[in-house]
N, C-alpha and C positions, 0 to 999 in steps of 0.2 A: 430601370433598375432590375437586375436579376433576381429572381427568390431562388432562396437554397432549398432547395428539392430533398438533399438527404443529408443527414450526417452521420457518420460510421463508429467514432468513437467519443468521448464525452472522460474527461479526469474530473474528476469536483472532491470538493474540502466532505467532511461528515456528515452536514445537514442533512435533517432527515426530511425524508421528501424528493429529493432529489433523482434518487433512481427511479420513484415513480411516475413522478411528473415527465423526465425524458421517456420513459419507455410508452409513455402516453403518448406522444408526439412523435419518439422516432422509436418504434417497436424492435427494428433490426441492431440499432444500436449497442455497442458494448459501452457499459457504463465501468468507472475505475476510481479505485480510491485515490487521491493525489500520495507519493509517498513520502513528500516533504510535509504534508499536514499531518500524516501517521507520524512521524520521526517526529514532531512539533507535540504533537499529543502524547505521546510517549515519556520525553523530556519531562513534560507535567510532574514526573513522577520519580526522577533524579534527581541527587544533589545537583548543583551547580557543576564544581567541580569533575564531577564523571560524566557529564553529557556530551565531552569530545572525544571521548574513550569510546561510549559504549556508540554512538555516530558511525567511529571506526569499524567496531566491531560490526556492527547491522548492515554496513554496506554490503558484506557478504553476500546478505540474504537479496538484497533488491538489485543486485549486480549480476546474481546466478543466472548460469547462460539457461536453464530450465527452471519449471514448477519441481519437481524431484529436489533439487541443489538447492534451491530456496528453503523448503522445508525442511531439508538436510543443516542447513545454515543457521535456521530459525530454530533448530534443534541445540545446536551447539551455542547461539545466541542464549539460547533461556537455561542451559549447564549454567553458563559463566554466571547471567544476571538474575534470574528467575529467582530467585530465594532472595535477594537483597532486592528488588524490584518486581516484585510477581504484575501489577500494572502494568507498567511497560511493554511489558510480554505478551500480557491476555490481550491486549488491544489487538493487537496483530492476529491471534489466533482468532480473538471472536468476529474479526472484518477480514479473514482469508479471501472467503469469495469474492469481496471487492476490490483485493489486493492482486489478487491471479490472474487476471487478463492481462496485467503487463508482460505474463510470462510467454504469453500467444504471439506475441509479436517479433520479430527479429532484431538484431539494432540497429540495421540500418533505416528501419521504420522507426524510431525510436528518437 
């Protein structure tokens, strides 16, 4: 049986503990928010009814070909909702840094 020698990058849900436990183990690794458990945590915080709307609308942001357009996006995401949803919003701002390494990568890594 093989041992895995390294792993480079790591996506995980919000539990806390997580980016430290890997960085303990794989020091080099890039740790990542998942961004279907951001979109999932967000929702939390919308009617029913509006969480295929504003889904649409946040794709912007996790689809921008850079970090720059993302926050551009995530700019114009919180115009639309941020006052009728200010949660939905801050989540994203206050876990950026765990959200941006998707931006590092190109898509056909992706």
């Amino acid at each position: 049986m093989d041992a895995t020698k390294d792993v480079l990058f790591f996506c995980v849900d919000g539990l806390p503990g997580f980016k430290e436990a890997i960085a303990a183990v794989y020091p080099q690794a890039v740790v990542q928010r998942c961004i279907i458990h951001m979109l999932r945590n967000s929702f939390q915080y919308l009617s029913y009814k509006e969480r295929k709307k504003f889904a649409a609308d946040f794709k912007a942001v996790y689809k921008a070909p850079t970090e720059e357009s993302a926050l551009q996006a995530l700019a114009e995401v919180k115009e639309t909702w941020g006052k009728k949803y200010p949660y939905a919003i801050s989540n994203w701002e206050m876990n950026w840094e765990n959200v941006r390494p998707f931006f590092e990568f190109s898509d056909d890594m992706i």
